[in-house]
C-alpha positions in Angstrom: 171.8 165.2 122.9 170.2 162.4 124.2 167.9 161.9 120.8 171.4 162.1 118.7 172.9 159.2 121.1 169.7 157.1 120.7 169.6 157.6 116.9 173.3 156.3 116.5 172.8 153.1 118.7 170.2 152.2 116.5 171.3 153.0 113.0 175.1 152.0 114.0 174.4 148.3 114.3 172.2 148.3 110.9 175.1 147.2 108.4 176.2 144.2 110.9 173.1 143.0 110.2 173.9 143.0 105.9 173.7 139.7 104.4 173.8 137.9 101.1 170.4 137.8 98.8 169.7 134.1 98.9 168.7 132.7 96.2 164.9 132.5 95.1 165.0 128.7 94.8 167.9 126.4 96.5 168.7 125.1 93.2 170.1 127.4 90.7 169.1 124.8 87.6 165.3 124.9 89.0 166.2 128.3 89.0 167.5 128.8 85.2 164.4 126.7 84.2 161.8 129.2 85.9 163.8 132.3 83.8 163.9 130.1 80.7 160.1 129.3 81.1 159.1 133.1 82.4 160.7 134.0 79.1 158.2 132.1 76.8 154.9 132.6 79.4 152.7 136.0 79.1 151.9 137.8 81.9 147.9 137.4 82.2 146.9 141.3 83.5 150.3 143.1 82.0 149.5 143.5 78.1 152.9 142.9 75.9 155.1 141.7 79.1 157.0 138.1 79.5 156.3 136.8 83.1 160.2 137.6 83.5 159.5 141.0 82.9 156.6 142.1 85.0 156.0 142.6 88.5 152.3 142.6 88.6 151.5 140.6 91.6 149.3 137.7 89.6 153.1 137.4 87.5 154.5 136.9 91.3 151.8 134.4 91.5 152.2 132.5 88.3 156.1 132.1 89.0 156.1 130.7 92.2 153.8 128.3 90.9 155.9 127.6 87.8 158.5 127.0 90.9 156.8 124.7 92.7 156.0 122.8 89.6 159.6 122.9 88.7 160.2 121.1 92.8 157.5 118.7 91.9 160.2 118.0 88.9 157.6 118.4 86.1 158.2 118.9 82.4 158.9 122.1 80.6 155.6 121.0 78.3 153.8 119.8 81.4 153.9 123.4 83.0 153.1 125.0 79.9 150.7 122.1 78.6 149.4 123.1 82.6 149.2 126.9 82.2 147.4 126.6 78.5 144.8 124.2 79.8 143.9 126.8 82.4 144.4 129.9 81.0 144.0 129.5 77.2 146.9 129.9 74.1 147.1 133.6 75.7 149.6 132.5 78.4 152.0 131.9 75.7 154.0 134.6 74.8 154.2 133.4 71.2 150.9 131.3 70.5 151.2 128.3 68.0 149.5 129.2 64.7 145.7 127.4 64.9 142.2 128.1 63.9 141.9 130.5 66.9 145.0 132.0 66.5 145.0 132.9 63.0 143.7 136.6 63.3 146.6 137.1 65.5 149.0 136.1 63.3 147.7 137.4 60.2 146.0 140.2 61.3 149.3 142.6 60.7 149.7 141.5 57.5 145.6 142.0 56.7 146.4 145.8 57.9 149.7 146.6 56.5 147.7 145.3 53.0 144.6 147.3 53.7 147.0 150.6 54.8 149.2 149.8 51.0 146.0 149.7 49.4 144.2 153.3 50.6 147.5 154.6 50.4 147.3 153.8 46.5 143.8 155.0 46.4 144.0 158.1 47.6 147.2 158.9 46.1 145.2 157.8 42.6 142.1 160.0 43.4 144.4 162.9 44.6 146.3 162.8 40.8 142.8 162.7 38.9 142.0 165.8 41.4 145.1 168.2 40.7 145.0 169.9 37.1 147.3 172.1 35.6 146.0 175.2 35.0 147.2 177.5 32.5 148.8 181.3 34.5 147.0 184.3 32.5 149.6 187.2 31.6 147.9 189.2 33.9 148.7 186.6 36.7 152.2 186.3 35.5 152.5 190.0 35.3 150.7 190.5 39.2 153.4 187.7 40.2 156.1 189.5 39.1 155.0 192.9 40.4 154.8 191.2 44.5 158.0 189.8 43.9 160.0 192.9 42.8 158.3 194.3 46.0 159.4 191.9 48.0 156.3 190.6 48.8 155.0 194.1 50.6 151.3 194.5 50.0 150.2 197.9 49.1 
């Protein structure tokens, strides 16, 4: 009895306690520039994730840094000229086309080429492969038979 009392004195005064989520940063338009930004930036360890999207704790890093950035009232191309310089064309989520870049942009189109074209070849070698072979009577005649059995094997 003395265990149930206990438990409800402490879990009673739990919701009095409630309050609103405060904002991440006092200013909601530093705020809206960090999403905006998050959006175009790549998370560095997650693989195909914006740094809005992931929760890796390096992605935790990288925005409170965009953050404090944003308080030092920096550019949008400042951070991002920032970010490139120190982590390379990767950080963006969509990389400008460049020397170094140019396997990443083309390189779908190199393999959805390559796939069209051993798709033609091996449908061409598979056609010169297949003949049409001429049934005997005796095969017509055996083909006949099975199906008049209803395909029962004697």
């Amino acid at each position: 009895m003395r265990w149930l009392a206990l438990t409800m004195m402490l879990l009673i005064p739990g919701p009095a306690w409630a309050q609103e989520a405060k904002p991440l940063a006092e200013d909601p338009v530093a705020e809206e520039r960090l999403k905006r930004l998050a959006v175009e930036l790549r998370c560095l360890v997650c693989q195909n994730q914006t740094l809005a999207d992931s929760n890796a704790p390096l992605a935790e890093d990288l925005r409170r840094e965009v953050r404090e950035m944003i308080a030092k009232d920096m550019s949008d191309e400042d951070i991002i000229d920032f970010l490139v310089a120190r982590y390379g064309d990767f950080v963006l989520y969509r990389p400008p086309l460049k020397a170094t870049t140019t396997l990443l942009w083309l390189g779908p189109f190199i393999f959805l080429v390559g796939g069209g074209i051993a798709l033609v070849m091996v449908l061409r070698r598979r056609g010169r492969t297949l003949t049409d072979s001429a049934v005997t009577d005796e095969e017509h005649r055996r083909v006949e038979e099975l199906l008049s059995q209803g395909g029962k094997r004697p």
